[in-house]
C-alpha positions in Angstrom: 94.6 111.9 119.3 91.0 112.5 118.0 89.1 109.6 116.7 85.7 111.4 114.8 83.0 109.7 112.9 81.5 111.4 109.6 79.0 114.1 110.4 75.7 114.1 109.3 75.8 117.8 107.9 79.6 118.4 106.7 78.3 122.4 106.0 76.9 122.6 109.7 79.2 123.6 112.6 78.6 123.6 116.2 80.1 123.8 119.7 82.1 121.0 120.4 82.7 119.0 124.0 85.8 120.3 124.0 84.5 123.8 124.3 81.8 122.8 126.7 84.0 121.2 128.7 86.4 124.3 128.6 83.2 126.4 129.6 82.3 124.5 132.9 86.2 124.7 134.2 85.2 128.6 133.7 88.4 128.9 131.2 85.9 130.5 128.8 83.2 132.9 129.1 79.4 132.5 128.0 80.4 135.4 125.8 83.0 133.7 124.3 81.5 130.6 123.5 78.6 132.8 121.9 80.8 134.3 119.7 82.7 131.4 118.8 79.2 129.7 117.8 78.6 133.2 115.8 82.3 132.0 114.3 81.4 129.1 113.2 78.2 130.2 111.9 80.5 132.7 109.2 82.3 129.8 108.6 79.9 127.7 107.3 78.2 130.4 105.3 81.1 131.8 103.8 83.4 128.1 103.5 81.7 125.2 103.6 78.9 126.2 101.3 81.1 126.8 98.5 79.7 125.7 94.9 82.8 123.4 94.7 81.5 121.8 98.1 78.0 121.2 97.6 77.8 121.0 93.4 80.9 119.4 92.6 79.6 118.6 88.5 82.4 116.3 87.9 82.0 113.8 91.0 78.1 114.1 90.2 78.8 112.6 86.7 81.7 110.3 87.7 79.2 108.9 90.5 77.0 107.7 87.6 80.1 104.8 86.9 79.4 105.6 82.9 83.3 107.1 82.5 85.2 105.4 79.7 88.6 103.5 80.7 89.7 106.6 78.6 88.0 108.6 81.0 88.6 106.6 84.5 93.1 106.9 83.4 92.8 110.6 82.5 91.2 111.0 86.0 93.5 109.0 88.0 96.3 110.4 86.5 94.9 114.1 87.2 94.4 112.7 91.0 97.6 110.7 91.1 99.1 113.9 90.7 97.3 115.8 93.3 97.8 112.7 95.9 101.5 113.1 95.5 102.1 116.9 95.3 99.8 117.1 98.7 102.8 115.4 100.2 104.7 118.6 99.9 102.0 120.5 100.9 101.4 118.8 104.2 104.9 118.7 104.9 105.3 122.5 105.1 102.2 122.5 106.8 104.6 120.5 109.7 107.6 122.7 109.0 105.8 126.0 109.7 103.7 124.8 112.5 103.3 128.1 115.1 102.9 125.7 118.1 103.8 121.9 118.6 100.6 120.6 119.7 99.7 122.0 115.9 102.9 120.2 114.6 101.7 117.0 115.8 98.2 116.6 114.5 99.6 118.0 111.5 102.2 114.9 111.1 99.2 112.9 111.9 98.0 113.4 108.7 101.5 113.6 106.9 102.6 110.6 108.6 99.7 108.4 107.9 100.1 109.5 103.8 103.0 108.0 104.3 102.5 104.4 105.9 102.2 104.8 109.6 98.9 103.0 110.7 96.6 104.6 113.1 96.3 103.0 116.3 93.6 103.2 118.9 95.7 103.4 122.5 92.4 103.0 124.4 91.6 99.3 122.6 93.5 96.6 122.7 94.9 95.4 119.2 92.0 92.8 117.7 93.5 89.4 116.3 93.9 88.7 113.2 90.8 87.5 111.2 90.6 85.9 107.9 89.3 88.5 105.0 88.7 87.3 101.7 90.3 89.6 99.1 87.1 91.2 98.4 86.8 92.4 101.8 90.0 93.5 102.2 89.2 95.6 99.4 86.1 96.9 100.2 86.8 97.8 104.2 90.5 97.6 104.1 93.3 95.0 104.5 93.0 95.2 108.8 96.8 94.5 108.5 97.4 97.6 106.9 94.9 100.5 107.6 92.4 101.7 110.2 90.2 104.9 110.5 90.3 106.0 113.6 93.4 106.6 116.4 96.9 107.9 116.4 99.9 107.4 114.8 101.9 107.5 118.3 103.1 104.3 118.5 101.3 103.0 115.1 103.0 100.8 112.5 104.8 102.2 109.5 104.3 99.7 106.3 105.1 100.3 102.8 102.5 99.1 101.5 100.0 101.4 104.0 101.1 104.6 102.0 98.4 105.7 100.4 99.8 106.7 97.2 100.5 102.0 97.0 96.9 102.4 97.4 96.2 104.7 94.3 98.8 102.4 92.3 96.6 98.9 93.0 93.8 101.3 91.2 95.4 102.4 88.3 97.2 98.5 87.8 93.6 97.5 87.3 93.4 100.1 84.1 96.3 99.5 82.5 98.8 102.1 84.2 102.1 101.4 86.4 104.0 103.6 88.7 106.0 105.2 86.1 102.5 106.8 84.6 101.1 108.4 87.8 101.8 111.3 90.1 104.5 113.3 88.8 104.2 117.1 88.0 105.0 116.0 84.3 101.3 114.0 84.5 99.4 117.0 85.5 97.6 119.1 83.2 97.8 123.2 84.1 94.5 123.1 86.1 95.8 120.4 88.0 98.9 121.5 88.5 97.5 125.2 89.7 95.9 123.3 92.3 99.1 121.7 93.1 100.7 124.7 93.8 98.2 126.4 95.7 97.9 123.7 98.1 101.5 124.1 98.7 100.9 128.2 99.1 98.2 128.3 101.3 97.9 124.7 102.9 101.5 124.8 103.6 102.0 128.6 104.0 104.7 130.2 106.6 101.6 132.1 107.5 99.8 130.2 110.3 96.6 132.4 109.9 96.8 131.1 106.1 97.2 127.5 106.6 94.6 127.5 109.1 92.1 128.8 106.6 93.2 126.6 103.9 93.4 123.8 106.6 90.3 123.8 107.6 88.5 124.4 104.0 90.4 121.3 102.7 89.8 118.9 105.3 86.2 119.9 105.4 85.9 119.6 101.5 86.6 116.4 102.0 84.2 115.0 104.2 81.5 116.3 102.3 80.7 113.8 100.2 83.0 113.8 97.1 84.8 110.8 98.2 81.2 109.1 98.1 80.2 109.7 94.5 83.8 108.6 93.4 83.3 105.0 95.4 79.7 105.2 94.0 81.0 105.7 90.9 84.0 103.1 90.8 81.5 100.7 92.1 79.3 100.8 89.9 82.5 100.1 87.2 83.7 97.0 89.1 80.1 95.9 89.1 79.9 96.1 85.0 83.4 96.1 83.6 86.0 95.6 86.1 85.7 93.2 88.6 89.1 92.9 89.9 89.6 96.6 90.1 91.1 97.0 93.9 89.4 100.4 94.9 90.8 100.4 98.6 92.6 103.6 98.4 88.9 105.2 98.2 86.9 103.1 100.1 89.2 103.6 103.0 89.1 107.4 102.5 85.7 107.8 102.0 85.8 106.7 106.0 88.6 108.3 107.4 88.4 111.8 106.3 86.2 112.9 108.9 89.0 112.5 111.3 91.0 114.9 109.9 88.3 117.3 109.5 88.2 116.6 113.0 91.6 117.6 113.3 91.2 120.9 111.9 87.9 121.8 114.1 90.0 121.3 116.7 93.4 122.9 116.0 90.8 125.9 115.0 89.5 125.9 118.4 92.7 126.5 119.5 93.8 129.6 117.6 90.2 131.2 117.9 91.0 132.4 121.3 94.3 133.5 121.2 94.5 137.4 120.9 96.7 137.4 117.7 93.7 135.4 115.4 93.2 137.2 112.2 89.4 135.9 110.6 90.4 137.8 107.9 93.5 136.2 106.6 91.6 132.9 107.6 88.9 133.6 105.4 91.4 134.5 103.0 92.7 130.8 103.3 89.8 129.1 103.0 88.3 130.8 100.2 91.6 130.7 97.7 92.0 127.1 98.4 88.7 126.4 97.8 89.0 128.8 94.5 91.7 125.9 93.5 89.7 123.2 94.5 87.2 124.3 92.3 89.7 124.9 88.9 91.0 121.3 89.3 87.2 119.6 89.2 86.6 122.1 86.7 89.4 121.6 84.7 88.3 117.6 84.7 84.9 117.9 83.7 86.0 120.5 80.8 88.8 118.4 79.7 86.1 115.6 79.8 83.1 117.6 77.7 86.3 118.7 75.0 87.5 114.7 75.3 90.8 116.2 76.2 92.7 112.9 77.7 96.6 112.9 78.3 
């Protein structure tokens, strides 16, 4: 279990408690935990500074809240598509786990796509409190999501998958479950991403994933999830006032636990004599290659008013 809050510089890494703490019980070295800062150092040069990262063009425009209902269903389609597909993705990420401790905070995040509500195990569970709708939509129906805990022991509810999330969205544009998330939505940049994610993310190569892992979860706390509520804000504020925008509200918060995740499970590998930083460099930088094709591909497709 690892409960994180957003950091204040997603492209800035440093030694965590964990490693201090591992320090002082004299299971690492000085020297090692210099290195491992030296690590993280490369890893934030050569990752999480990545164009796609910190100029994302699409997101900056989308955050703006001009896009056209045209615009906002091509989009959510595009994403629908991705939302899905990273099922598969983060289920071989389970499958080819190298360790189990790796296996489980990977079905954290699987598991929790799915409908299985985090629980904290160190606080007790609040009563239920009377939101308004609006609330609900805004910080999340308390019945059905929460942003920090485990799913040990959480709640599995249908209507906690995220994907029933994505599908109050897209009800508010016109669209129904039949128009969203399968591979026949996608256009060819989207679907590249797709596939890559299921390649690296969920490669049989642990060295691989890790990279991938890490640049994906890390993408995602620094800040695109923000311009996209900005921007759908901004919409339900002019246009659309019953658009329900949980499914990014909510992970516009909770991303920073799975980043979390990944520092950790990283922390792990790092010392163990078979880590490759090559291959995990490799990781990081194709996914983020992908990453970067399927924003692309939506801010070209938008400039050429290409819509499907």
């Amino acid at each position: 279990m690892i409960a994180q809050v957003a950091p204040t510089n997603p492209t800035h890494l440093t030694i965590s408690s964990r490693i201090q703490e591992r320090l002082r019980q004299g299971k690492l070295t000085q020297k090692q935990v210099n290195h491992f800062q030296e690590f993280l150092k490369e890893v934030g040069h050569e990752l999480l500074h990545h164009r796609i990262i910190t100029n994302n063009g699409y997101t900056q425009w989308f955050q703006n809240g001009t896009a056209t209902d045209v615009e906002l269903q091509h989009f959510i389609k595009q994403f629908s598509v991705f939302s899905n597909q990273f099922l598969v993705a983060a289920l071989l990420k389970v499958i080819n786990s190298p360790t189990l401790k790796q296996s489980r905070t990977s079905r954290e995040i699987l598991l929790n796509e799915l409908g299985v509500i985090y629980r904290h195990p160190e606080k007790p569970t609040p009563k239920p409190i009377a939101f308004t709708e609006e609330a609900k939509d805004r910080e999340g129906d308390p019945e059905l999501v929460s942003t920090e805990g485990t799913v040990d022991g959480g709640i599995c509810r249908f209507r906690a998958a995220h994907f029933e999330w994505l599908l109050e969205v897209v009800k508010g544009l016109g669209l129904n479950f039949a128009d969203i998330g399968k591979r026949k939505h996608g256009r060819p940049t989207t679907l590249h991403f797709c596939d890559e994610l299921i390649s690296l993310y969920g490669s049989d190569d642990p060295q691989i994933a890790q990279g991938a892992s890490f640049a994906v979860e890390h993408w995602a706390t620094a800040g695109f999830w923000q311009e996209l509520e900005d921007g759908f804000m901004h919409i339900k504020q002019r246009r659309h006032p019953h658009l329900r925008l949980a499914f990014f509200t909510w992970h516009n918060r909770v991303e920073a636990q799975h980043a979390g995740h990944t520092l950790e499970e990283l922390e792990e590998v790092y010392f163990n004599l078979n880590f490759d930083r090559a291959k995990f460099f490799q990781g990081g930088r194709e996914i983020l290659e992908a990453i970067a094709v399927f924003w692309d591909g939506l801010n070209r497709d938008r400039l050429n008013y290409v819509y499907r």
